[in-house]
Backbone as CSV, one residue per row, in Angstrom:
resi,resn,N_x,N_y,N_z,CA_x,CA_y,CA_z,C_x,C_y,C_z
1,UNK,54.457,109.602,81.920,55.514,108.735,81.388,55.770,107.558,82.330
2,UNK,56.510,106.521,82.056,56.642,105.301,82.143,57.971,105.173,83.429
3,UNK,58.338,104.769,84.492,59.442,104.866,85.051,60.699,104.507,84.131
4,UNK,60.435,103.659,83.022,61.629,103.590,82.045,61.944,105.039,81.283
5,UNK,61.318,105.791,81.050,60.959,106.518,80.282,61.707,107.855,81.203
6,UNK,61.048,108.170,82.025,61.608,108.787,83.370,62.864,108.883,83.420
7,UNK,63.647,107.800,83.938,64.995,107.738,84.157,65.310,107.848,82.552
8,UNK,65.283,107.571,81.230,66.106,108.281,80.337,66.216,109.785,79.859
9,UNK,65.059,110.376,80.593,65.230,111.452,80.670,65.682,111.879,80.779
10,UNK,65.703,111.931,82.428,66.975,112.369,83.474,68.447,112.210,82.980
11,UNK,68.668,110.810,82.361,70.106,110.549,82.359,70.510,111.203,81.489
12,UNK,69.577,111.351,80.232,69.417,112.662,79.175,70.104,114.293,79.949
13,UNK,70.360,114.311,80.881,70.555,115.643,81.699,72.018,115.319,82.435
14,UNK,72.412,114.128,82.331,73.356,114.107,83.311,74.728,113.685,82.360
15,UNK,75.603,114.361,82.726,77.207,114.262,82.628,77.455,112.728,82.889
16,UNK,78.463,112.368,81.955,78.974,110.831,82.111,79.535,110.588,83.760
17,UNK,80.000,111.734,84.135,80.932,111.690,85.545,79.764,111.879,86.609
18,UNK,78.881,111.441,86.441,77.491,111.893,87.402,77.069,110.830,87.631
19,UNK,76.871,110.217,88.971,76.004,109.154,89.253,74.656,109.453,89.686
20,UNK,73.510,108.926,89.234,72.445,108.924,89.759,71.807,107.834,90.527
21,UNK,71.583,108.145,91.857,70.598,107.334,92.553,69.248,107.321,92.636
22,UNK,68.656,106.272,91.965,67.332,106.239,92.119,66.340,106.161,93.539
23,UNK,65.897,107.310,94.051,65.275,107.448,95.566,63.938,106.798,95.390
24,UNK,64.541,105.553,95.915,63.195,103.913,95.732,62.605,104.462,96.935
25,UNK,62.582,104.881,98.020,62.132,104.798,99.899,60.713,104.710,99.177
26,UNK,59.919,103.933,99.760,58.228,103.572,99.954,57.606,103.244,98.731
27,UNK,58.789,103.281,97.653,58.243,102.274,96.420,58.448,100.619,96.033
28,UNK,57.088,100.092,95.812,57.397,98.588,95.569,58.228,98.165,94.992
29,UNK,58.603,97.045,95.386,59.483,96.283,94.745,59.160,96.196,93.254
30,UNK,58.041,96.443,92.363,57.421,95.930,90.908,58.412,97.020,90.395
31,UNK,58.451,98.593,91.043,58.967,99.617,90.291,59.924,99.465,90.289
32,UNK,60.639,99.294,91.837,62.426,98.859,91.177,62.563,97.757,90.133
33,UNK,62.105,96.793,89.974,62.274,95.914,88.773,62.181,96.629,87.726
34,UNK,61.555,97.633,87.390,61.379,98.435,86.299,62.372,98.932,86.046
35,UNK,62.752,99.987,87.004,63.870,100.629,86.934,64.963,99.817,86.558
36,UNK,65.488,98.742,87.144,65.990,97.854,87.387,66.416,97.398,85.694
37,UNK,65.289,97.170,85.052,64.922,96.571,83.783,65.628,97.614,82.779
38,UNK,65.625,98.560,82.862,65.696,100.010,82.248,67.410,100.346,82.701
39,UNK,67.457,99.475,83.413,69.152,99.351,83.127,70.225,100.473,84.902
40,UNK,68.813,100.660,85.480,69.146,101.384,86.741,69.632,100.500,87.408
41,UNK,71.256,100.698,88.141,71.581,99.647,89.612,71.418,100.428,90.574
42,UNK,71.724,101.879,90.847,71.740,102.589,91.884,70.478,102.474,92.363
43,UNK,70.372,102.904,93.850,69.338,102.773,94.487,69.184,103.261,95.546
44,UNK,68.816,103.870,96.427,68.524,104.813,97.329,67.949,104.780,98.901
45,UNK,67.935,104.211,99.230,66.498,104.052,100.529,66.511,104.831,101.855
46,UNK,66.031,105.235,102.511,66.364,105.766,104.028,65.711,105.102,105.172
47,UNK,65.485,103.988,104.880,64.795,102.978,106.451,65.627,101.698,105.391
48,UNK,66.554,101.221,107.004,67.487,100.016,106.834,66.658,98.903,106.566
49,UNK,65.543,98.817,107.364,64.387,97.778,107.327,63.823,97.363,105.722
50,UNK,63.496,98.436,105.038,63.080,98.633,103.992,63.647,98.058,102.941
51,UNK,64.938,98.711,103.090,66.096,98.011,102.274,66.602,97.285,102.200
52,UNK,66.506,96.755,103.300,67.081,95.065,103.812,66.157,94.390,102.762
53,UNK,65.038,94.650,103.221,63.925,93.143,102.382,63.974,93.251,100.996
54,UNK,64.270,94.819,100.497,64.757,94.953,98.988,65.630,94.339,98.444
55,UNK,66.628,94.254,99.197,68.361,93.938,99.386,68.292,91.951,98.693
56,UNK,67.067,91.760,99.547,66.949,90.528,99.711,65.738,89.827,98.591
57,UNK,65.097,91.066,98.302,64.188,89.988,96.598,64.634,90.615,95.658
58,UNK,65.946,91.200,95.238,66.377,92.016,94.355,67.292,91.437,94.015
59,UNK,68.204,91.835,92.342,69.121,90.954,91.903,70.635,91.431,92.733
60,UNK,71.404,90.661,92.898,72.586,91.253,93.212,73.507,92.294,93.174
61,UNK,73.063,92.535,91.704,74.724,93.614,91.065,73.699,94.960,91.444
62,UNK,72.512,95.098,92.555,72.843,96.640,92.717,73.118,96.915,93.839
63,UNK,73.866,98.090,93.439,74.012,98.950,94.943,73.124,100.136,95.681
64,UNK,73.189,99.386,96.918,72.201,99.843,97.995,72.968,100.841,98.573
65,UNK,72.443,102.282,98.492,72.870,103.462,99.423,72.321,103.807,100.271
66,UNK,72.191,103.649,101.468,71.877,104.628,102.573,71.577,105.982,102.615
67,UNK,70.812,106.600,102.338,70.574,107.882,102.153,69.780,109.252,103.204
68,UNK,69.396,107.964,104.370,68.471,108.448,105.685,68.863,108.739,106.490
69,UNK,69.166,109.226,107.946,69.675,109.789,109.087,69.795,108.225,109.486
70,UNK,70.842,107.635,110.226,71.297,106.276,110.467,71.259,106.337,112.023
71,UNK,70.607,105.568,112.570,70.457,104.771,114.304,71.770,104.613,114.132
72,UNK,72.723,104.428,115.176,73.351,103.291,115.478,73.307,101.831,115.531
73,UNK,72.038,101.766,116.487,71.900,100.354,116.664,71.348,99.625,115.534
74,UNK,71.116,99.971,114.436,70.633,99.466,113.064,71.504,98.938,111.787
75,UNK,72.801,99.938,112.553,73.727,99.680,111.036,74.124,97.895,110.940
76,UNK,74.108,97.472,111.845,74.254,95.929,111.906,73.387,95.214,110.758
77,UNK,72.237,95.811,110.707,71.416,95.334,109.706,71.239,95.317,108.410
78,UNK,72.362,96.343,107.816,72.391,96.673,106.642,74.170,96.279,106.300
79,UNK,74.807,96.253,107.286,76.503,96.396,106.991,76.985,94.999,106.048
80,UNK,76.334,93.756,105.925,76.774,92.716,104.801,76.840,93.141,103.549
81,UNK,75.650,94.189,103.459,75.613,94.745,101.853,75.534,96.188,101.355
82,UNK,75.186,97.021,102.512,74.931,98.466,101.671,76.191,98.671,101.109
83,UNK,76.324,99.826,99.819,77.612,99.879,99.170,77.490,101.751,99.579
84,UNK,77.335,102.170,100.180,78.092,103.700,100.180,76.088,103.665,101.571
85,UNK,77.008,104.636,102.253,76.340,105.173,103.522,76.427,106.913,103.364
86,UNK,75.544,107.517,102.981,75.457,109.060,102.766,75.681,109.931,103.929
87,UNK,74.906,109.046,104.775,74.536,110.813,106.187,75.261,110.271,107.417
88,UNK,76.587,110.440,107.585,77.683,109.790,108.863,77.637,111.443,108.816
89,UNK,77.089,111.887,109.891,77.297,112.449,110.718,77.980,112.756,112.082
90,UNK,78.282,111.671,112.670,79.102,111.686,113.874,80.558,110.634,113.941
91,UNK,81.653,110.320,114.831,82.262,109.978,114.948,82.007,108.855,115.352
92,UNK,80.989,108.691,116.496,80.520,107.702,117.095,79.778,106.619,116.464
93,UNK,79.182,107.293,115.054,78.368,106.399,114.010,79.536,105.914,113.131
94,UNK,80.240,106.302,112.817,81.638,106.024,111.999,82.183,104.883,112.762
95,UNK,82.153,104.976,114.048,82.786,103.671,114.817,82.017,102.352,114.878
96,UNK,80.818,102.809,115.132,79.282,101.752,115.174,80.141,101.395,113.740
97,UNK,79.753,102.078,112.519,80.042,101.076,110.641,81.376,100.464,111.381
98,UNK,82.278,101.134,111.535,84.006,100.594,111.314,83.419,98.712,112.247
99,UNK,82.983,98.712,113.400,82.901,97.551,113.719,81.811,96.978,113.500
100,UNK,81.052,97.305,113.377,79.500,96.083,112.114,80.598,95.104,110.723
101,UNK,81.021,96.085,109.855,82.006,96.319,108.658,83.304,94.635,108.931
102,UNK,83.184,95.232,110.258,84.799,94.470,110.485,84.059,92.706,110.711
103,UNK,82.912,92.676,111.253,82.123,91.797,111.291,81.841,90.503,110.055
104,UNK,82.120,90.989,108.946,81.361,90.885,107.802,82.942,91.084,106.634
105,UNK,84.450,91.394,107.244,85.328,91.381,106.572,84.923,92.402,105.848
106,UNK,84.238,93.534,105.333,84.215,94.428,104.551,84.758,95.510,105.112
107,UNK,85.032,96.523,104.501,85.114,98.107,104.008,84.015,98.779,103.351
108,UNK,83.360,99.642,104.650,82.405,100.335,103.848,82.099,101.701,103.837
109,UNK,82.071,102.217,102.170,82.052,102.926,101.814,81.744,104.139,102.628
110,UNK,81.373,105.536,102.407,80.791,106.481,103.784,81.160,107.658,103.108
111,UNK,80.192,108.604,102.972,80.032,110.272,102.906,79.574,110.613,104.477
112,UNK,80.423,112.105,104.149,80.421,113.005,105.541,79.273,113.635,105.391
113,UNK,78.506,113.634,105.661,77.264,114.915,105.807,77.360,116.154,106.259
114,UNK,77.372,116.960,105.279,77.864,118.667,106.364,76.794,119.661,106.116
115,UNK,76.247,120.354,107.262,75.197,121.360,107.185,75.472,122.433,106.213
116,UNK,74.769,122.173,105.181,75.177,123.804,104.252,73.925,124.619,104.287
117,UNK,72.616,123.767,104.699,71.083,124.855,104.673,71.562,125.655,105.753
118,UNK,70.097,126.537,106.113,69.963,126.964,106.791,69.045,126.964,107.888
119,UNK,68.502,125.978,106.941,67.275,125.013,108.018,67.540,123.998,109.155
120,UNK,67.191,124.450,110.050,67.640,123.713,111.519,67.518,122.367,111.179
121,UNK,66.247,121.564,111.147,66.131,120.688,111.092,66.917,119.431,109.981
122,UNK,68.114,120.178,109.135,68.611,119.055,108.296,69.675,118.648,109.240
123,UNK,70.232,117.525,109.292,71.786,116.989,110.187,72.934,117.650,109.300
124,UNK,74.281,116.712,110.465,75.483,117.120,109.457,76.414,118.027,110.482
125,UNK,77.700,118.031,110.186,78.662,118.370,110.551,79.095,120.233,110.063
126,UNK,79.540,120.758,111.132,80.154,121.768,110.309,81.801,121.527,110.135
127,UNK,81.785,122.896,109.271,83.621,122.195,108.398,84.225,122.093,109.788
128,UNK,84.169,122.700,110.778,85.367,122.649,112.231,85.049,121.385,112.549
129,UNK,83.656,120.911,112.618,83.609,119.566,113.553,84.523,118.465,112.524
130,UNK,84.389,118.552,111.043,84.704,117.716,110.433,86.541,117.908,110.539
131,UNK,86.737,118.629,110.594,88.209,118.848,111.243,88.618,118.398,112.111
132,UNK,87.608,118.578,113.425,87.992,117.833,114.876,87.704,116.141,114.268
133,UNK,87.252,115.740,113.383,86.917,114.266,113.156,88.344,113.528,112.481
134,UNK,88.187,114.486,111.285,89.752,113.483,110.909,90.742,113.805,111.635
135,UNK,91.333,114.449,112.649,92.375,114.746,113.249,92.311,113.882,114.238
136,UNK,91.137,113.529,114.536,91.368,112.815,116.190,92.012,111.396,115.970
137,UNK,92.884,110.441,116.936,93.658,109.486,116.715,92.675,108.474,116.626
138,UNK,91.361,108.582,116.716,90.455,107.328,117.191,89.866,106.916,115.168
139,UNK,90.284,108.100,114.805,89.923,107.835,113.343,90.684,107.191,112.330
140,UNK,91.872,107.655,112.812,93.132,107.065,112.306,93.206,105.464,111.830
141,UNK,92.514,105.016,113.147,92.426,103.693,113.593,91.240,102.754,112.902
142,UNK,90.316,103.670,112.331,89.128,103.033,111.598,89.478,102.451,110.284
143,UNK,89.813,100.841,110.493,90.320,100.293,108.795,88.998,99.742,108.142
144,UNK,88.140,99.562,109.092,86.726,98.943,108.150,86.149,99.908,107.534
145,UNK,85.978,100.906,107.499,85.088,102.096,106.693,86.146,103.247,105.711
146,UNK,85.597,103.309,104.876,86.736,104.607,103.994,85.631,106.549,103.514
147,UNK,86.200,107.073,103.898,85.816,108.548,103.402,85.845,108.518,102.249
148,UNK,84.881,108.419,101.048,85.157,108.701,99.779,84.016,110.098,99.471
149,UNK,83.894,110.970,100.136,83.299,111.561,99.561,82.448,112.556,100.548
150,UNK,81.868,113.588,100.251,81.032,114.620,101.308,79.596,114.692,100.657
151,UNK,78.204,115.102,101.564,76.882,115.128,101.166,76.725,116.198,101.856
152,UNK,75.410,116.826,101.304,75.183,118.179,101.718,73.908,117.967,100.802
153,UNK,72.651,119.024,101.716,71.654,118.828,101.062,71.299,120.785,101.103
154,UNK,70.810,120.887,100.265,70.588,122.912,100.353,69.099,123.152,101.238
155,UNK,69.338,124.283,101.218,67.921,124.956,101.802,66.753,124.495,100.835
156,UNK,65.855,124.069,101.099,64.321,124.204,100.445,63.619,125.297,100.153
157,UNK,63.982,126.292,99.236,63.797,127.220,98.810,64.220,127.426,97.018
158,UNK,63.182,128.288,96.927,63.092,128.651,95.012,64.195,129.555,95.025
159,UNK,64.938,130.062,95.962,65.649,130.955,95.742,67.363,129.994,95.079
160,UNK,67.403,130.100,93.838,68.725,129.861,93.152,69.596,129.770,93.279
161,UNK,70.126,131.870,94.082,71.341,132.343,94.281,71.932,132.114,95.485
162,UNK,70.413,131.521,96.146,70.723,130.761,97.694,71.246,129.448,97.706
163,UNK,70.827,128.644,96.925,70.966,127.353,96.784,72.767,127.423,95.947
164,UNK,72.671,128.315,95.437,74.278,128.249,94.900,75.653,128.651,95.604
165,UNK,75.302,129.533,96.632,76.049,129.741,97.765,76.479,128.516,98.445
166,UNK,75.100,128.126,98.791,75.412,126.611,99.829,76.056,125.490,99.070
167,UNK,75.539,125.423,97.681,76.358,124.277,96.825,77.908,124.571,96.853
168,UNK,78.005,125.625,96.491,79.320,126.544,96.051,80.229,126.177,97.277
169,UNK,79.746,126.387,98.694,80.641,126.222,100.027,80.972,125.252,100.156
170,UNK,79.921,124.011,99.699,80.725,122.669,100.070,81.867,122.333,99.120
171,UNK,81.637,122.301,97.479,82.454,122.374,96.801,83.846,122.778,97.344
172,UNK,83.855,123.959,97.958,85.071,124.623,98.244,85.420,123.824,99.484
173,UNK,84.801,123.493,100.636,85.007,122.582,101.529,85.838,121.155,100.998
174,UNK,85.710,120.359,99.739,85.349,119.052,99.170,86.820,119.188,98.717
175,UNK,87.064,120.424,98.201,88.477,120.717,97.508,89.571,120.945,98.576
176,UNK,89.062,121.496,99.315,90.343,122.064,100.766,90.549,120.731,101.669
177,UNK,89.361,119.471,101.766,89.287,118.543,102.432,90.514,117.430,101.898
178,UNK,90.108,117.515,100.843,90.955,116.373,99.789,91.893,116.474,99.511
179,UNK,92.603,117.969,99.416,94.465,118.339,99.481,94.769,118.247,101.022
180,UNK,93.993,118.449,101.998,94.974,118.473,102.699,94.799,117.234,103.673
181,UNK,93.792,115.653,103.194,94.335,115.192,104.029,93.787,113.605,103.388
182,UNK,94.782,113.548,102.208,94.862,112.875,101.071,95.676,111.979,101.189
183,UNK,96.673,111.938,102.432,97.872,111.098,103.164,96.834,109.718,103.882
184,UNK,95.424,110.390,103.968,94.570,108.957,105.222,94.636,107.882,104.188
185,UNK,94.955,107.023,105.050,94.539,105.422,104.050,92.908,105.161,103.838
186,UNK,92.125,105.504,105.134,90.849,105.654,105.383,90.157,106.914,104.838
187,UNK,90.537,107.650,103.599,90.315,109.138,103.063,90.444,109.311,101.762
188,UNK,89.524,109.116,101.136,90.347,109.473,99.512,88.862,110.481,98.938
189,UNK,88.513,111.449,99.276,87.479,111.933,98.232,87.054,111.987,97.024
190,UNK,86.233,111.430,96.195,86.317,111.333,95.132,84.463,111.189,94.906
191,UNK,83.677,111.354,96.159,82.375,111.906,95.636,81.820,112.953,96.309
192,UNK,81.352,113.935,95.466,80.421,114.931,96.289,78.885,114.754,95.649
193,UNK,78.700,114.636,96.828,76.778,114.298,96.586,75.898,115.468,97.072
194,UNK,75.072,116.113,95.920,74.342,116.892,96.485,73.733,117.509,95.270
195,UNK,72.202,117.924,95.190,71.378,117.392,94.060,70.213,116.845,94.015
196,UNK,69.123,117.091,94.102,67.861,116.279,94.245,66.928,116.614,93.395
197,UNK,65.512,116.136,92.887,65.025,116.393,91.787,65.111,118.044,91.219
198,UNK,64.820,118.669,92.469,64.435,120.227,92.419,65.801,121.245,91.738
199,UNK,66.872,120.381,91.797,67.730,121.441,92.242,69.061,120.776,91.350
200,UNK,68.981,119.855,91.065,70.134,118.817,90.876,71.104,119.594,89.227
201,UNK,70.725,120.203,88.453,71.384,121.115,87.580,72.268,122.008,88.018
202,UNK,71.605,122.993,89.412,72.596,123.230,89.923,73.479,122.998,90.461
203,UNK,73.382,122.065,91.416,74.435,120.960,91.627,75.251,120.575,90.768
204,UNK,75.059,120.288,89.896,76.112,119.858,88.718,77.290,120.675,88.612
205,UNK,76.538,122.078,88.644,77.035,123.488,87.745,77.965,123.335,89.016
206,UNK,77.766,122.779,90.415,78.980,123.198,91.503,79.779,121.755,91.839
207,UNK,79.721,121.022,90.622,80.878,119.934,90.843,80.120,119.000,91.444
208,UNK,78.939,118.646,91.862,78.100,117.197,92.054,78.906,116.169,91.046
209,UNK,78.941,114.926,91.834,79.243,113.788,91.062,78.050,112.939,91.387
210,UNK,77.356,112.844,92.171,76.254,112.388,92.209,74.782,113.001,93.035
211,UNK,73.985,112.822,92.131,72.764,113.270,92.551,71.576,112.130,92.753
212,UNK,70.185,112.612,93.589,69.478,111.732,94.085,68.045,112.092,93.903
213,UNK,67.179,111.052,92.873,66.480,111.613,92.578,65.118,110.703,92.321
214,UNK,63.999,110.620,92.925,63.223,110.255,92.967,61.693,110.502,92.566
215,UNK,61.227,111.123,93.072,59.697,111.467,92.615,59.805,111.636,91.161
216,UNK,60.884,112.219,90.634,61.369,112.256,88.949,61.115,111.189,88.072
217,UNK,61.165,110.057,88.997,61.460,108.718,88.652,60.054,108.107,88.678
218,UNK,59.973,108.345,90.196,58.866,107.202,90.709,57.517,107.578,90.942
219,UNK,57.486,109.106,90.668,56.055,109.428,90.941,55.938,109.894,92.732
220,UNK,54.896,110.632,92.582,54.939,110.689,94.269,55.189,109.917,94.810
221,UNK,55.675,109.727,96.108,55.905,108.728,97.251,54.784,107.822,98.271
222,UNK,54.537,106.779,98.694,53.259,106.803,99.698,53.896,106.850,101.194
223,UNK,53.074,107.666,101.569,53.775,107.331,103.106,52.673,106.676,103.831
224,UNK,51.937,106.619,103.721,50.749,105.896,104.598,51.358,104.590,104.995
């Protein structure tokens, strides 16, 4: 099938309250036009570099998400335009956006990343660290960037009842986060992201508002 064809599929599967990001990383610019054409704005990338030059032969009205483990010293490069930053993992990267952001007069967007696999190698916060984050006074103070939302990616595994546990915890995390600290000016939850081609139904089934989905779309990836 056709990348137009592709994405109506998918959207064929998805709830009105569901955003989908199309995971462009290492596809040409011809396919996002496609997509693009086919009525897709979301968009996906995980190298700032990448996305920048996208950012820059692409039409305006889409939005560029961050979806990759983020340098510090990089966010400068993307902060005029990305519209939502997925994987803030640390406090210290939250401060790097808050002053790039402040640079550029914006507010930008930002999901918490929290470890729900069990696989070492994914990033992310656990619920205590994310506790020690909004409590501390240095956060308080961050007016260029806003919390709208938590990411979580599951274990890589066929196992279901596994993958629904871990969906299931953040959910419950996403809900306990958002009553009790719904007072931040810099805090309003209102996305949980988590969902990827393999898995993204279930996600749904645990309150995903947006999912991320690529090879669905675009066909294998090249990495060469």
């Amino acid at each position: 099938m056709s990348i137009a064809e592709n994405l109506k599929h998918i959207q064929q599967q998805l709830p009105e309250c569901v955003t989908l990001v199309a995971v462009s990383k290492t596809k040409p610019i011809t396919d996002l036009q496609e997509a693009y054409h086919a009525g897709q704005r979301v968009f996906g990338e995980n190298k700032i570099q990448e996305m920048t030059q996208k950012w820059e032969a692409l039409p305006k009205d889409i939005q560029w998400h961050m979806i990759g483990h983020v340098q510090r010293n990089k966010v400068k490069y993307m902060a005029e335009y990305v519209s939502l930053i997925h994987g803030v993992d640390s406090l210290r990267l939250l401060k790097e956006i808050n002053k790039q952001a402040k640079k550029h007069q914006r507010v930008i967007s930002c999901l918490l990343q929290v470890h729900i696999a069990e696989e070492s190698t994914k990033f992310g916060f656990s619920s205590a660290e994310i506790e020690e984050v909004l409590s501390a006074e240095e956060f308080t103070s961050l007016e260029h960037i806003k919390i709208v939302g938590l990411m979580g990616m599951a274990t890589f595994t066929s196992d279901e009842e596994k993958i629904s546990r871990e969906f299931n915890s953040l959910q419950i995390l996403f809900n306990d986060l958002k009553t009790k600290y719904k007072q931040r000016s810099n805090f309003d939850l209102q996305q949980l992201s988590m969902g990827m081609s393999a898995d993204f139904p279930l996600a749904i089934a645990h309150g995903s508002t947006m999912v991320r989905v690529g090879s669905s779309i675009f066909g294998k990836r090249n990495y060469n």
